[in-house]
C-alpha positions as CSV (number, residue, x, y, z in Angstrom):
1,X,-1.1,2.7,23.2
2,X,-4.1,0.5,23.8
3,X,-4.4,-2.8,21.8
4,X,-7.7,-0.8,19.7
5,X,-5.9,2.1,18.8
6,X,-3.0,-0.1,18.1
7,X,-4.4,-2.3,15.4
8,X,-6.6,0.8,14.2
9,X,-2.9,2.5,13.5
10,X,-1.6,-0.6,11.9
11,X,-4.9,-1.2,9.6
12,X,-4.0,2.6,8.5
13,X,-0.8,2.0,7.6
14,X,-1.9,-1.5,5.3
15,X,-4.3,1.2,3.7
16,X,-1.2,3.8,2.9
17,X,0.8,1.2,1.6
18,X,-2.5,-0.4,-0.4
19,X,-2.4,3.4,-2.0
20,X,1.2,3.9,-2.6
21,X,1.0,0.2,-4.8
22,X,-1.8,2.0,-6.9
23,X,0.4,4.8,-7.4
24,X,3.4,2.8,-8.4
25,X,1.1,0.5,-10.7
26,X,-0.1,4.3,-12.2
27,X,3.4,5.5,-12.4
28,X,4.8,2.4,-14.4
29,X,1.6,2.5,-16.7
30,X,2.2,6.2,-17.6
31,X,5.7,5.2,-18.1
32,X,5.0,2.3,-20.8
33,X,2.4,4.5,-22.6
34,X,5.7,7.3,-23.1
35,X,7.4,4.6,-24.4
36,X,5.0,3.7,-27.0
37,X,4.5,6.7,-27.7
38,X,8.0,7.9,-28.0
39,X,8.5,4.3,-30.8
40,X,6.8,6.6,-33.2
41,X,9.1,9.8,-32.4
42,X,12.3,8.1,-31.5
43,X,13.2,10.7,-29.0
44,X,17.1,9.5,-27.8
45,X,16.8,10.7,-24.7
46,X,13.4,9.4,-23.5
47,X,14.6,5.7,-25.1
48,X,17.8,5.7,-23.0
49,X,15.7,7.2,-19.5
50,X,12.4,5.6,-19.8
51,X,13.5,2.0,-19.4
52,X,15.8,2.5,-16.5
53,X,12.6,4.6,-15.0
54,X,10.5,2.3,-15.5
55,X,12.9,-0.6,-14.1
56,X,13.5,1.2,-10.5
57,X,9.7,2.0,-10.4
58,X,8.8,-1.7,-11.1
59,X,11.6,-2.3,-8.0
60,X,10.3,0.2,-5.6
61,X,6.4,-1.5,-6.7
62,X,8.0,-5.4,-5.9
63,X,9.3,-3.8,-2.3
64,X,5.9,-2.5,-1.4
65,X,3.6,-5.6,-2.3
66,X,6.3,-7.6,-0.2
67,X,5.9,-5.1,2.6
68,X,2.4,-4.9,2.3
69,X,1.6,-8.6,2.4
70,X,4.1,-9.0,5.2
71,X,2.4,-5.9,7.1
72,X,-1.1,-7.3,6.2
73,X,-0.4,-10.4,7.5
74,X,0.9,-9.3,10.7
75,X,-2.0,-6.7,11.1
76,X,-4.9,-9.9,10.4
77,X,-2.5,-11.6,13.3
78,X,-2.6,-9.3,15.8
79,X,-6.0,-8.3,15.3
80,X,-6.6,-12.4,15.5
81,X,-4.5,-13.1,18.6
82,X,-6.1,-10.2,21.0
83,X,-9.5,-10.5,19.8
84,X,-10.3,-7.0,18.2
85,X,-14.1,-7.7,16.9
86,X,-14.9,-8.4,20.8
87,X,-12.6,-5.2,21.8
88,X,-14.9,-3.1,19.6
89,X,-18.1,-4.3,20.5
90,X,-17.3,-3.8,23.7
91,X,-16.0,0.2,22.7
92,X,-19.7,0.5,21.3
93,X,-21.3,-0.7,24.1
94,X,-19.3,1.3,26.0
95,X,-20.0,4.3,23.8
96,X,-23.3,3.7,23.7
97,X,-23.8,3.8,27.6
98,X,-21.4,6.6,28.1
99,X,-18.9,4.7,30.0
């Protein structure tokens, strides 16, 4: 794999796990909101589930900000070390001229 489509692959992926955090932060939020609304109807079974849902959720959101900064990071580094921005003006150019 070229060094282009490389970091092109690994900015994807920092967008995937940018969405799956959104998800996570939407999952946990629906969560709470059952909660609050389950303190008026005192539903057993929701009060025993919905914490411990809402505890591996909030685990599974701390795993993916920690792999998305790492993945981030080392996606701004690679793109730093072999010069991307020059690499793609140089893929226009050569787009451009038909090369």
């Amino acid at each position: 794999m070229d060094t282009l489509k490389k970091f092109e692959l690994m900015q994807k992926i920092v967008r995937e796990l940018e969405d799956l955090q959104h998800s996570q932060q939407a999952i946990i939020q629906k969560i709470g909101k059952i909660e609050v609304d389950n303190i008026e109807l005192g539903d057993k079974r929701l009060e025993k589930d919905l914490p411990d849902m809402h505890q591996r959720v909030s685990d599974n959101l701390d795993t993916i900000v920690g792999i998305l900064e790492y993945f981030a990071d080392k996606t701004q580094n690679f793109g730093n070390k072999n010069n991307v921005d020059a690499l793609k003006e140089q893929q226009a150019i050569n787009d451009a001229t038909g090369k």
